[in-house]
MOPAC internal coordinates of N, CA, C and O (Angstrom, degrees):
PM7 1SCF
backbone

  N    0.0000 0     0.00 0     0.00 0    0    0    0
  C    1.4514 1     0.00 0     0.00 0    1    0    0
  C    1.5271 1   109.12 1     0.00 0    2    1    0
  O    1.2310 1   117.74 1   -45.84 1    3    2    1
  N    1.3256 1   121.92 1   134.16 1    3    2    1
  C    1.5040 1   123.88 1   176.45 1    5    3    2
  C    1.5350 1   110.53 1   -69.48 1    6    5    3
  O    1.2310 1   114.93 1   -36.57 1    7    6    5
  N    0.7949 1   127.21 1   143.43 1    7    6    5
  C    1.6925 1   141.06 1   147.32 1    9    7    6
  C    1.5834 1   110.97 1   -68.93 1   10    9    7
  O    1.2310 1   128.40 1   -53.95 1   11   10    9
  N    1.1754 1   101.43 1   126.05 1   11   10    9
  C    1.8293 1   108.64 1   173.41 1   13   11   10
  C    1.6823 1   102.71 1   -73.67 1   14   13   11
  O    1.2310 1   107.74 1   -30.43 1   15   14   13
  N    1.0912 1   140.48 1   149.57 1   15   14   13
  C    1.5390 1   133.42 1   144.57 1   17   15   14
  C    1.8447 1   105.28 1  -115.02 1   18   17   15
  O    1.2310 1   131.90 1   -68.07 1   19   18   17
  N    1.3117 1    94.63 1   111.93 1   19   18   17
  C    1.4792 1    96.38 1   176.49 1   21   19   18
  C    1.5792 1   106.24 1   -93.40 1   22   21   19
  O    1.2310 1   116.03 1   -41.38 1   23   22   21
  N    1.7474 1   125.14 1   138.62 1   23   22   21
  C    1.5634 1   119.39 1   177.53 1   25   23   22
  C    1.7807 1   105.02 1  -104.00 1   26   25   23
  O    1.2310 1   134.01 1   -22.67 1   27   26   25
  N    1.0324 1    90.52 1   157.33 1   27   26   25
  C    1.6495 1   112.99 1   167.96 1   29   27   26
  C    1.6147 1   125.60 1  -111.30 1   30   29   27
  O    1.2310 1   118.83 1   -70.64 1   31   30   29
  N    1.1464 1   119.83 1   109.36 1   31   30   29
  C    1.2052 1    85.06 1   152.97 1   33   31   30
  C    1.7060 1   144.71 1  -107.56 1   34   33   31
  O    1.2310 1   106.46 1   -63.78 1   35   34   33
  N    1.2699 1   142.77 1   116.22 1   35   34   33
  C    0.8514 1   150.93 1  -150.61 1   37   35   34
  C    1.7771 1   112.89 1   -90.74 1   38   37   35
  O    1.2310 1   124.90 1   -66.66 1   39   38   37
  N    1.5773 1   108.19 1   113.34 1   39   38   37
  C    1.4731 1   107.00 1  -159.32 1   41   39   38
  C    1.5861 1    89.43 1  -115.27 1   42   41   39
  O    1.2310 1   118.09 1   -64.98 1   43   42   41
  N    1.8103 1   121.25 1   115.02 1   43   42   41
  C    1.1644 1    95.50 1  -158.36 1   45   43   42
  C    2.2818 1    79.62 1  -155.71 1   46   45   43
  O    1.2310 1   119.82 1   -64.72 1   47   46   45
  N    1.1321 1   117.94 1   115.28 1   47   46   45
  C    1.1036 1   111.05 1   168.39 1   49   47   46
  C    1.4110 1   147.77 1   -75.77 1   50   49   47
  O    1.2310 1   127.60 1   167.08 1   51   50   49
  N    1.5506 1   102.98 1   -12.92 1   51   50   49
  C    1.1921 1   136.87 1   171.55 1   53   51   50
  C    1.6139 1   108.66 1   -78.67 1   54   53   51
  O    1.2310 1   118.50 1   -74.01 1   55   54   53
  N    1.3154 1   120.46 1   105.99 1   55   54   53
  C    1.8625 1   113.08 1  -172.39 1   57   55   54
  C    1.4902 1   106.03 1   -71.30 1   58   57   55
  O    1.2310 1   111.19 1   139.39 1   59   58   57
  N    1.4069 1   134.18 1   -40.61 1   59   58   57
  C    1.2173 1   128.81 1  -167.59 1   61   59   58
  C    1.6013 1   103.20 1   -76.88 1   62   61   59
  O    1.2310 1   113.97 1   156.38 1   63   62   61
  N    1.0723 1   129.02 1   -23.62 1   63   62   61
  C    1.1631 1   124.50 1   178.54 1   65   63   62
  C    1.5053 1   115.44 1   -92.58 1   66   65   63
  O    1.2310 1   121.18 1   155.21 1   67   66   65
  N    1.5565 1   115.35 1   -24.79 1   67   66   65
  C    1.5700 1   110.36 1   162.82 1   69   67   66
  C    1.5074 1    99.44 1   -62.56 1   70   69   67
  O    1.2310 1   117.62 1   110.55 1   71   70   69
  N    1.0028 1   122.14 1   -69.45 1   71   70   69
  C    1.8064 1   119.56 1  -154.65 1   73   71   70
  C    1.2592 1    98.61 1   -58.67 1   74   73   71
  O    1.2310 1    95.42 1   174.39 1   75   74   73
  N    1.3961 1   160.67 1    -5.61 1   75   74   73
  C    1.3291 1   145.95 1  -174.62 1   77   75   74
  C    1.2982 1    95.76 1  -108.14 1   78   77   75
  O    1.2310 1   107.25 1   133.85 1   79   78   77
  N    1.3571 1   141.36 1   -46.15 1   79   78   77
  C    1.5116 1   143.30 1   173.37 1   81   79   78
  C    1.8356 1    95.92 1   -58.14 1   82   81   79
  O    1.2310 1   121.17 1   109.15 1   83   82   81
  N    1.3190 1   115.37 1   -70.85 1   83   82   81
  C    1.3076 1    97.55 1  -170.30 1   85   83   82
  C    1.6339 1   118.76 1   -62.44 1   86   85   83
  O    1.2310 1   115.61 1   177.67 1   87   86   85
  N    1.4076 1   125.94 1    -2.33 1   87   86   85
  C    1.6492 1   134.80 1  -172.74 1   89   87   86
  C    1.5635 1    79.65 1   -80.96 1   90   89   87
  O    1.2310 1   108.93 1   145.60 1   91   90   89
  N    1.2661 1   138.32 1   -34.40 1   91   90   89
  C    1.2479 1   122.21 1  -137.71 1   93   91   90
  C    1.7807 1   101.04 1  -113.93 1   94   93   91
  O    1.2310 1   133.25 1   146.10 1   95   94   93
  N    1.2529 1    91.99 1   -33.90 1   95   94   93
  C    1.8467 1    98.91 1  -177.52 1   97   95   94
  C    2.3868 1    89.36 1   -74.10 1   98   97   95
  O    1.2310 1   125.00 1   122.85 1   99   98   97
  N    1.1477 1   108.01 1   -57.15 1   99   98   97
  C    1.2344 1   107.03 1   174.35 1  101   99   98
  C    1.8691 1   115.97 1   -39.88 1  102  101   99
  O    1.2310 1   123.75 1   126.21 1  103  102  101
  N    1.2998 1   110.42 1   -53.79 1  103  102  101
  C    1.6936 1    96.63 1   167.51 1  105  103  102
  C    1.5007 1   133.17 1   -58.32 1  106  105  103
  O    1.2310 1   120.79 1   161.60 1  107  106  105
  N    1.2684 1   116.09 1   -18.40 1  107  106  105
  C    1.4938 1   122.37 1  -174.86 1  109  107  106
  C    1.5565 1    87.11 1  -121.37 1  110  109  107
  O    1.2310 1   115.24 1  -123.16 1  111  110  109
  N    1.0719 1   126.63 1    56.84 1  111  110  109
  C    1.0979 1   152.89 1  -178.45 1  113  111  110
  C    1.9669 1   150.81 1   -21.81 1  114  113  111
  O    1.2310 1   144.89 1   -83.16 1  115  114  113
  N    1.5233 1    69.22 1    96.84 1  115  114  113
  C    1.5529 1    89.06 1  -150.27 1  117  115  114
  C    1.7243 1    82.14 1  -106.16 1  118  117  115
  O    1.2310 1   120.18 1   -13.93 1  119  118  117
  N    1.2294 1   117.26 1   166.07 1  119  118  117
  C    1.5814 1   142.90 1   150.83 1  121  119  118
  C    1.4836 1   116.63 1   -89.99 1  122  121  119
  O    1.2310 1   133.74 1   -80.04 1  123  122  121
  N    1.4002 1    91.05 1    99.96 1  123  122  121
  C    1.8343 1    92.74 1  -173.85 1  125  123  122
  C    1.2694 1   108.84 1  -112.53 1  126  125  123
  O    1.2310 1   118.96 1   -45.51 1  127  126  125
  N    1.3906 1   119.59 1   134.49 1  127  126  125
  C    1.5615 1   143.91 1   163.05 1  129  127  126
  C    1.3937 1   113.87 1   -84.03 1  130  129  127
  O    1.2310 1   113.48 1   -56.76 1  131  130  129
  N    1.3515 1   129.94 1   123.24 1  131  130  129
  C    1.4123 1   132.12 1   149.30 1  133  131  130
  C    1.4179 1   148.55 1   -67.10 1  134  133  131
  O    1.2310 1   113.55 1   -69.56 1  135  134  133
  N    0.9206 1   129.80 1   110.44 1  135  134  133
  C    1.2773 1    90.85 1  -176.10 1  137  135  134
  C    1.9931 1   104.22 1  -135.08 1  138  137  135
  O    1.2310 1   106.25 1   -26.29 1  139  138  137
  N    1.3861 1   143.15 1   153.71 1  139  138  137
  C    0.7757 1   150.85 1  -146.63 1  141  139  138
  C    1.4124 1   121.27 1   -70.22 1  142  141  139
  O    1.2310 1   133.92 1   124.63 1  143  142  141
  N    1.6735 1    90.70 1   -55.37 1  143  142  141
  C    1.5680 1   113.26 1   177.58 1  145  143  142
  C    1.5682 1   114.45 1  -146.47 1  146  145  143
  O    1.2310 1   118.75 1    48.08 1  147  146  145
  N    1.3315 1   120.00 1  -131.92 1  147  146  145
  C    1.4701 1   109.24 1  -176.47 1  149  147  146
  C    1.5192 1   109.64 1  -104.71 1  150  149  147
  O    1.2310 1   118.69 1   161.84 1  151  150  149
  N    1.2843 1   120.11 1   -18.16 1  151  150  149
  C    1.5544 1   133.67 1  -152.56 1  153  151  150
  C    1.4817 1    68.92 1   -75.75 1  154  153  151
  O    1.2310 1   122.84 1   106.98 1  155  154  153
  N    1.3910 1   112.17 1   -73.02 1  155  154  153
  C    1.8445 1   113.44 1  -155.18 1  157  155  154
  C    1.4196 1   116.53 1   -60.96 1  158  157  155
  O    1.2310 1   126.98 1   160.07 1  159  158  157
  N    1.4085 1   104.17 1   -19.93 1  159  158  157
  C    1.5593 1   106.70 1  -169.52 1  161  159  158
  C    1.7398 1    99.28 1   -68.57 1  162  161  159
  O    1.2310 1   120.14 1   142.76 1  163  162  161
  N    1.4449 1   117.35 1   -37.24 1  163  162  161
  C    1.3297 1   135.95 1  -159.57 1  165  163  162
  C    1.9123 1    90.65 1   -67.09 1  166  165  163
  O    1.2310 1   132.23 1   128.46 1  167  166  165
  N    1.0451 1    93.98 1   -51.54 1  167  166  165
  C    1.8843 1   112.71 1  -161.36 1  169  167  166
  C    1.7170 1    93.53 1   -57.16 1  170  169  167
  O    1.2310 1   122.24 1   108.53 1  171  170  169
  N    0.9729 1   113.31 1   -71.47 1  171  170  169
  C    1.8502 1   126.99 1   154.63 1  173  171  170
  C    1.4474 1    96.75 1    -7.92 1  174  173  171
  O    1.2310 1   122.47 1    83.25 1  175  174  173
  N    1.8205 1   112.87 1   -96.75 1  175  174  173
  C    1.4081 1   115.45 1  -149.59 1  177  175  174
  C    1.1882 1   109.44 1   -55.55 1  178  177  175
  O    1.2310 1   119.78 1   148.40 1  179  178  177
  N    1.6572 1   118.02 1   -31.60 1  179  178  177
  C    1.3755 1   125.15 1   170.39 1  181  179  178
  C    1.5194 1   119.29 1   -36.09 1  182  181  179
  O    1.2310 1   110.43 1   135.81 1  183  182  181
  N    0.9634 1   135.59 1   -44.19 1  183  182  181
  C    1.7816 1   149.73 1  -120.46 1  185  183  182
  C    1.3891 1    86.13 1  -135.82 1  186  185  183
  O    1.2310 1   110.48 1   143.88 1  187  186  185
  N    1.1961 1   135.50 1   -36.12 1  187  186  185
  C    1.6518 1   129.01 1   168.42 1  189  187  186
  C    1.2301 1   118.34 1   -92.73 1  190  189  187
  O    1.2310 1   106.14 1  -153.68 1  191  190  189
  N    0.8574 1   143.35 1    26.32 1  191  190  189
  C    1.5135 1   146.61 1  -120.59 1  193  191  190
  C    1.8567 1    80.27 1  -141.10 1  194  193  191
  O    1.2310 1   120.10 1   180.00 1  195  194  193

């Protein structure tokens, strides 16, 4: 049987609060992307797109 991997991306400027949201979306297991602000978040969705 396949495993789904669903991604996120998580646009979050605050670092301690990205890494504990993404520690947590990552255990119930998602593939999470960071990204800082919006410029990068854009650059991100771009490139997976």
């Amino acid at each position: 049987m396949e495993t789904l991997h669903y991604s996120v991306l998580l646009v979050e400027d605050h670092r301690a609060l990205a890494g504990t949201i993404a520690d947590y979306l990552e255990a119930i297991g998602y593939l999470v992307d960071h990204a800082p602000d919006g410029r990068n978040a854009l650059e991100l969705a771009r490139a997976h797109a």
